[in-house]
C-alpha positions in Angstrom: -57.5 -112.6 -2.5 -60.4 -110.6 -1.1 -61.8 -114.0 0.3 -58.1 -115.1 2.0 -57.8 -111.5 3.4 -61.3 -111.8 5.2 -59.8 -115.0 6.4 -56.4 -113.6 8.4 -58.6 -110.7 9.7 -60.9 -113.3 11.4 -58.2 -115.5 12.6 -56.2 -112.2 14.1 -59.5 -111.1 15.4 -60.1 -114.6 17.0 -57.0 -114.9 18.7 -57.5 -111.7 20.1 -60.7 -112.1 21.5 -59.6 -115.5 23.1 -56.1 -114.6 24.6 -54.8 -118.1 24.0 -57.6 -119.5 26.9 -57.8 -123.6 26.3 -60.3 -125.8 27.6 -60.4 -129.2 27.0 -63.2 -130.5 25.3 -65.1 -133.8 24.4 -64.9 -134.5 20.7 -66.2 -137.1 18.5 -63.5 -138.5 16.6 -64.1 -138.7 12.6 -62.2 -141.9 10.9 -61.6 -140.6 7.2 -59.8 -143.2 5.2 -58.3 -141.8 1.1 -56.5 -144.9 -0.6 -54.9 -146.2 2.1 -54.1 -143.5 4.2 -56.3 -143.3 7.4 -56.7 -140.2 9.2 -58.2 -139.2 12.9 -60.1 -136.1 12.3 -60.9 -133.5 15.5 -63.5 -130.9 14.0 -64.1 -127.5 15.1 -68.2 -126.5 15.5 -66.6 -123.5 13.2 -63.4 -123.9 11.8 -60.9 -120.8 11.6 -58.0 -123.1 10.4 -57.3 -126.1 9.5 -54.4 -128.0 11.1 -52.6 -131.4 9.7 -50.4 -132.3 12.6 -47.9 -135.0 10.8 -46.9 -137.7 13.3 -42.9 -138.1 13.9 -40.8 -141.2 14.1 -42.9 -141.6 17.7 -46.3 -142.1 16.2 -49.7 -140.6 17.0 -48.8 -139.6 20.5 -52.1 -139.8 23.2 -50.3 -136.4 24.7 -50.8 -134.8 20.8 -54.5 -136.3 20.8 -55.1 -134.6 23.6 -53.5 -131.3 22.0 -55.6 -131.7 19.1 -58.7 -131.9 21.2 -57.8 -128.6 22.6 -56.8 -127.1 19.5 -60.5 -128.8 18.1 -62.7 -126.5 21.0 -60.1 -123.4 20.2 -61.5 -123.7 16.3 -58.9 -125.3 14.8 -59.7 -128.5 12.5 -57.2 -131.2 13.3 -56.2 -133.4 10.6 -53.9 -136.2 12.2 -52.7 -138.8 9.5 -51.7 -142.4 11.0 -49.4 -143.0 8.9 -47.5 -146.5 10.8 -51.0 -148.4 11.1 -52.4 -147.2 7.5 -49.6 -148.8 6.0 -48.2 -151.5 8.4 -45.4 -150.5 9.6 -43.7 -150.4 13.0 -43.7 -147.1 15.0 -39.8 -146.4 14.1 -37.6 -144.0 12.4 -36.8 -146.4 9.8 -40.7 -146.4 9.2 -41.2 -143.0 8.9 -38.2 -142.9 6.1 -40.0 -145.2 4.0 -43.3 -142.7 4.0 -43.1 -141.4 0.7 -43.4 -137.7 0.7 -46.5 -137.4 -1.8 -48.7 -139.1 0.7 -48.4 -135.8 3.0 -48.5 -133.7 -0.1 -51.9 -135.0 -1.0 -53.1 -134.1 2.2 -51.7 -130.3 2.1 -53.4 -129.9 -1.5 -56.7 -131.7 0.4 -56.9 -129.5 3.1 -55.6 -126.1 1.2 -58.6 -126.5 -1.0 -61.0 -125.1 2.0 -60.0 -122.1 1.1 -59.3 -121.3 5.1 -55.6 -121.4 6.6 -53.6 -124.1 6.9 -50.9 -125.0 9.5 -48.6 -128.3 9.2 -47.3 -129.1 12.3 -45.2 -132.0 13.1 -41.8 -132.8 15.8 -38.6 -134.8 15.7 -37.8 -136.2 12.2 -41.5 -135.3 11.0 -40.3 -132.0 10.3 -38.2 -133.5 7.4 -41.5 -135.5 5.8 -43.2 -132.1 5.9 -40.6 -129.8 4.4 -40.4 -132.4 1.6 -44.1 -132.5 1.0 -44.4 -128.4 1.4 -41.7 -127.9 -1.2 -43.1 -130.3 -3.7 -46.4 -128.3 -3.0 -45.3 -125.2 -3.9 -44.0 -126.2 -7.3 -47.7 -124.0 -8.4 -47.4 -120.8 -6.9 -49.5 -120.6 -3.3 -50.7 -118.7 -0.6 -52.0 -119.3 3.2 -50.2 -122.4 4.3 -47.9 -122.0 7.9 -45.7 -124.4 9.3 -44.7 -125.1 13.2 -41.9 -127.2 14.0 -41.3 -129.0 17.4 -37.4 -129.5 18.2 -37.2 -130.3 14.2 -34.8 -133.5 12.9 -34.1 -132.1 9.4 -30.4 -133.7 9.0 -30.3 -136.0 6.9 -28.3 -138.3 9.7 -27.2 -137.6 12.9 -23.2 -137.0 12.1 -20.1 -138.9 13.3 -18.9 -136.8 16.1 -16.6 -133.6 15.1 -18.5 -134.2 11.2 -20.6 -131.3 9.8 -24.7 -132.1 9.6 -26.5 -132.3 6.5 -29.7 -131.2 6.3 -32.0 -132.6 3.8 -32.0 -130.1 0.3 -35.4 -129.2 1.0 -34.9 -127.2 3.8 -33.2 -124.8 1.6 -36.2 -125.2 -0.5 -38.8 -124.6 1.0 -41.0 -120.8 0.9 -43.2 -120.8 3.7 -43.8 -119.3 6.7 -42.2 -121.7 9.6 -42.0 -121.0 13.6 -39.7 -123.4 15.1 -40.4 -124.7 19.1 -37.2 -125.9 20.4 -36.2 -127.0 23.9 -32.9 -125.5 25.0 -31.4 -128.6 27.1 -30.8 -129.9 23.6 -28.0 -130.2 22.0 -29.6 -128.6 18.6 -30.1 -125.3 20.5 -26.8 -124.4 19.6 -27.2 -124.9 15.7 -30.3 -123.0 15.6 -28.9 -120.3 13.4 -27.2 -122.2 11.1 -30.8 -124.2 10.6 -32.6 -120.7 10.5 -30.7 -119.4 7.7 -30.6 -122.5 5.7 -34.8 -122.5 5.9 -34.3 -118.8 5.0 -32.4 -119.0 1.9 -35.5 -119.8 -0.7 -37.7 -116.4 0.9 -39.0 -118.6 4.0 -39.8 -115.9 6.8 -38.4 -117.9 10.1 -39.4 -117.2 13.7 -37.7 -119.7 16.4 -38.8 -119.8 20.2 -36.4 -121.4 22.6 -38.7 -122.9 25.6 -35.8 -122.4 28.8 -35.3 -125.9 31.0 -36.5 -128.4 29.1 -35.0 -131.2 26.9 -36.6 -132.8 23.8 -39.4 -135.0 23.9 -40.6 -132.9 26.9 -44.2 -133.0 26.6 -44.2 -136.9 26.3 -41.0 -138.2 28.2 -41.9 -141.2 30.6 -39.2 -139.3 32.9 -40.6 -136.0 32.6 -39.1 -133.3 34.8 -41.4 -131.3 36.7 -40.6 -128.0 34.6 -41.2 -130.2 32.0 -44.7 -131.4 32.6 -45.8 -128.0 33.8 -44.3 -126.4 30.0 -46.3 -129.8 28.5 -49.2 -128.6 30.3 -48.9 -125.3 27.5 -48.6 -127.0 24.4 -51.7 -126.1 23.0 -51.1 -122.6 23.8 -47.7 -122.3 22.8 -48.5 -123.8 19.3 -51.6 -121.2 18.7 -49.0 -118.4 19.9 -47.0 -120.0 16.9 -50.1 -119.8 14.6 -51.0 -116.5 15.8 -47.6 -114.9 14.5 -47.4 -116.6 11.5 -50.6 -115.4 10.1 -49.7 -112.3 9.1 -47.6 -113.6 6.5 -49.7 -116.3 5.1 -51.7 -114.5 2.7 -48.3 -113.5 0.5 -48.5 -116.0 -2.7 -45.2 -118.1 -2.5 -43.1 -121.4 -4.4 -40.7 -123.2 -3.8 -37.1 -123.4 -5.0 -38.3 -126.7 -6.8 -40.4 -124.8 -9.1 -37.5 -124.0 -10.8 -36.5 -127.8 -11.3 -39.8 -128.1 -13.1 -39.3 -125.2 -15.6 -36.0 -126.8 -16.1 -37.7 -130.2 -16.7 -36.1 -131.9 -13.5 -39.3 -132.5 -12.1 -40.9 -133.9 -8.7 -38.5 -136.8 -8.1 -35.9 -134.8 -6.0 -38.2 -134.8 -2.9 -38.8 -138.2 -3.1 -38.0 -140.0 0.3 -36.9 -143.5 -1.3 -34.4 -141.7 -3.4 -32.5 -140.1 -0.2 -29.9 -141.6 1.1 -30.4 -144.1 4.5 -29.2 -143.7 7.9 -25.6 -145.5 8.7 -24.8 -146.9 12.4 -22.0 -144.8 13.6 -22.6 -145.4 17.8 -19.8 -147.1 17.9 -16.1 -146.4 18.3 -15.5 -145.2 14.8 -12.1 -144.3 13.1 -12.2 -140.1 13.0 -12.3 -138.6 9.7 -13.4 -134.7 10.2 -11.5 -131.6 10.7 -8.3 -131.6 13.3 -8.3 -128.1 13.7 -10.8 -128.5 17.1 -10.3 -125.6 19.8 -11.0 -126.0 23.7 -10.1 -123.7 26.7 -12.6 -124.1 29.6 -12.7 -123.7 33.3 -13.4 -126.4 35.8 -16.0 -126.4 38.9 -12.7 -124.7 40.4 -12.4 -122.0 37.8 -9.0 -123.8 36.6 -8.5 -123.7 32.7 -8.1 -126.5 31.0 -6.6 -126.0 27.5 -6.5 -128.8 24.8 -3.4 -128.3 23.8 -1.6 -128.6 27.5 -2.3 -132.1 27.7 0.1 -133.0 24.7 2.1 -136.3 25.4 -1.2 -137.6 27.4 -4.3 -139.6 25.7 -7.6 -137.8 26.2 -11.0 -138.7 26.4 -13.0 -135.8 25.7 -16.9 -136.3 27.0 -19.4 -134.1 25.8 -22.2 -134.6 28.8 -25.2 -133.0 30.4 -26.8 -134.5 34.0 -30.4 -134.7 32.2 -29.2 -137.1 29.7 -29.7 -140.7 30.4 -26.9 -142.4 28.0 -24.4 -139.6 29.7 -25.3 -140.8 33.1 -25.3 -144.8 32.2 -22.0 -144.4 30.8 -20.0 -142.3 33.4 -19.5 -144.5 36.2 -17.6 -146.8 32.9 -15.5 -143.7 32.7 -14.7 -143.6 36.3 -13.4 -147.3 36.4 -11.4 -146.4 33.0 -9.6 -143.7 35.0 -8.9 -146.0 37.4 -7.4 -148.5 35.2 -5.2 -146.5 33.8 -4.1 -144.7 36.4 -0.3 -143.9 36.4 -0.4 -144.0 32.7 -0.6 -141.0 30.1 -4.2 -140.7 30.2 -7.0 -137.9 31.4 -10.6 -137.6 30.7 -12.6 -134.5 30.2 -15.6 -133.9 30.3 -17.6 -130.9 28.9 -21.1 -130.1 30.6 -23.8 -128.6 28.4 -24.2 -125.1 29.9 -26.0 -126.5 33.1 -25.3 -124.7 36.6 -23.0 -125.4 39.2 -25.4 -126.5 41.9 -27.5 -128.7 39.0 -23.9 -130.7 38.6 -22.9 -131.0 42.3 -25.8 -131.9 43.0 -25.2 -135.2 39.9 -21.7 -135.1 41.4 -23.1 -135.9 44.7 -24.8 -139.2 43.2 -22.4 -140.0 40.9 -18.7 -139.0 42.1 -16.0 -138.9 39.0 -12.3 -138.9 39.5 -11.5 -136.3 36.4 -12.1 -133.4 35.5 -15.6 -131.5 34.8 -15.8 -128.2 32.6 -17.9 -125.8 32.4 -19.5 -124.6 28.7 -22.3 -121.9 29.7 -22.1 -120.4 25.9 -22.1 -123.7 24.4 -18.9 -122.8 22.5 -16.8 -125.8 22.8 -20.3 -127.5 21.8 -20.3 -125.9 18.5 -16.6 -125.8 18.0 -16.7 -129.7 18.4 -19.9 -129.6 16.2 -21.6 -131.7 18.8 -25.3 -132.7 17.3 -25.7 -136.0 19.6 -25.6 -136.5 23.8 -23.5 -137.8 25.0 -20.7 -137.2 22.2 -16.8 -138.5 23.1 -13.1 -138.3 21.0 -10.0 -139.8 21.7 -6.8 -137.9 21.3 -3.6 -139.3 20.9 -0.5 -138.0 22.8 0.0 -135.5 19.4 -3.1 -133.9 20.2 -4.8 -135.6 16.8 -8.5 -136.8 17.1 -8.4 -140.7 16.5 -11.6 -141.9 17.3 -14.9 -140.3 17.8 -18.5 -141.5 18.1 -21.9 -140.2 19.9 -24.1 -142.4 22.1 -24.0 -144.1 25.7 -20.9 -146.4 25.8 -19.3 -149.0 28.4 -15.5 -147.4 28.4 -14.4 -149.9 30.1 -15.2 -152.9 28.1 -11.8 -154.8 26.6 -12.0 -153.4 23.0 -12.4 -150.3 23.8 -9.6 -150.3 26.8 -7.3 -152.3 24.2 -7.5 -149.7 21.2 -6.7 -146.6 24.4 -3.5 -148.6 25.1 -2.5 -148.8 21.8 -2.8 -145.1 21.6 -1.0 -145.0 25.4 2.2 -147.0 23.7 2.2 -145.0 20.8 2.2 -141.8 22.6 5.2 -143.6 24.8 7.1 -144.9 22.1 7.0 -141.3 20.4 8.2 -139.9 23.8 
């Protein structure tokens, strides 16, 4: 104990001394290879920490090598498993869900052994591969392991639109001290408390940092936004600002909820990634299932209120959109031509705006001219009301004001099968008229 205590002080103490100053430096790169896992290693002259950053459904990214070479000069050992090329298999989310979780937890126990921190970082749906492993680690009772998550995937899928999200069990599992990086022009931003008090409810102390103007992905987006290459420019920073305020908490001896499930004789198997259920295609127009009881009152770019429930005897088509996502702008002009095809008929679009400004979307509306209305959702309200986890997100409402269809993804509105099941809805709400 005496040994990890002289351990935080020196870490505290460095990151005082340094202020969070990166410089990037040249590293030799150290090719470990342990069964059949291969590793890239970046080794600090003298370690304070060691790091295992766990690649997401992306891959080994050149912009987190980089990161890692920073993080290397800084003193931190970076441990950065390869986990697509080691076993064959295509940089792809399917990939990554076919990575057992013991092949990270191997890694944790390997690197925990040096008796100096250890920080598991990892982005996207590696957050869900390391919150498996982490619980299944602390089955044994231990100490001085942190983790930092980059806009974190822990759902178990991505939800038909209006559907509640599932987050994998672990996440309630998990003990362990996690900071959590996410962008805010993200849809998730707005189910951030939800996610903190689930990682919360097994003794996990939870810090979250919301980095202002910048969508997921940022730091490696081919279309990067200014603000966003200038907060990519940070990253190493920003993830030893992470480190620095979880230390304090990493010497307090900690296990998971899963060490129950072993004194009950349950065992290791529930954190297994094969035994979770797999991803179903719903971007496509899909029946709606979920909860009818869906609230909306928001102004337009006019301040005019536009209230759900006045539009009863009209189909709608209610667009959850932001200007910064791509699928939202391929799929608007489609929405355009659909109001004009069915103009004269009971039918209106809406479409909600993720909390942007008014001069960010007159500025779209400029480019991109739309003949219905756009509303305005600074609070993100109607975002979680509609329990919106997916850009762009759409329902259709019949003339009774019930949700029919719903689904989240880019689509082309105006192809026939789409336009055929709206007029169905258009002559029902007629006939019932």
């Amino acid at each position: 104990m005496l040994n990890h205590k002289m351990h935080i002080g020196f870490l505290l103490g460095w990151f005082c001394i340094n202020a969070f100053h990166v410089a990037v430096a040249e590293v030799q790169h150290e090719h470990t290879l342990e069964g059949t896992l291969e590793s890239e290693v970046y080794p600090a002259t003298k370690p304070i920490a060691n790091v295992l950053w766990v690649p997401s459904e992306h891959g080994v990214l050149k912009e987190e090598q980089k990161v890692a070479e920073q993080l290397a000069d800084a003193g931190f050992t970076v441990t950065m498993p390869n986990l697509f090329e080691s076993y064959f298999l295509p940089v792809a989310s399917s990939s990554l869900r076919k990575i057992p979780s013991n092949i990270i937890e191997r890694e944790i126990a390997r690197l925990h052994a040096n008796e100096i921190p250890l920080f598991v970082i990892s982005s996207n749906e590696g957050a869900s591969l390391v919150i498996k492993a982490l619980a299944s680690f602390q089955q044994t009772s231990t100490s001085m392991v942190g983790v930092v998550l980059l806009n974190p995937n822990l759902y178990i899928e991505t939800p038909q639109a209006g559907q509640q999200a599932k987050y994998w069990p672990t996440v309630s599992q998990v003990n362990a001290p996690v900071y959590v990086i996410q962008s805010e022009l993200s849809p998730w931003r707005w189910h951030l408390p939800q996610l903190q008090q689930e990682l919360s409810l097994s003794g996990s102390d939870v810090f979250i940092r919301l980095l202002p103007k910048v969508r997921d992905r940022y730091y490696f987006r081919p279309d990067a936004l200014p603000v966003e290459q200038k907060q990519a420019q940070t990253l190493a920073s920003d993830l030893m600002q992470a480190m620095k305020t979880l230390s304090p908490y990493l010497p307090v001896f900690r296990e998971s909820a899963l060490a129950q499930n072993v004194q009950s004789g349950e065992g290791k198997g529930v954190v297994r990634t094969k035994s979770s259920p797999q991803p179903t295609d719903k971007t496509g127009l899909q029946p709606y299932s979920g909860s009818q009881q869906r609230y909306l009152k928001l102004n337009d770019m006019n301040a005019q209120t536009h209230a759900l429930e006045a539009y009863r005897g009209k189909v709608v088509l209610l667009n959850f959109w932001a200007s910064w996502c791509p699928p939202c702008v391929h799929e608007i002009p489609s929405m355009t031509r659909l109001k004009t095809m069915l103009k004269g008929q009971p039918f209106e679009i809406l479409a909600a705006n993720l909390a942007e400004n008014k001069p960010a979307i007159q500025a779209f509306l400029k480019q991109h001219p739309v003949n219905f209305p756009i509303l305005l959702d600074p609070k993100g309200s109607a975002v979680q009301a509609w329990q919106v986890f997916a850009y762009p997100s759409s329902y259709l409402i019949d003339g009774n004001g019930k949700i029919r269809y719903a689904l989240f993804g880019g689509h082309e509105w105006d192809d026939p099968l789409t336009v055929q099941k709206i007029q169905s809805l258009i002559e029902q709400t007629t006939a019932s008229n």
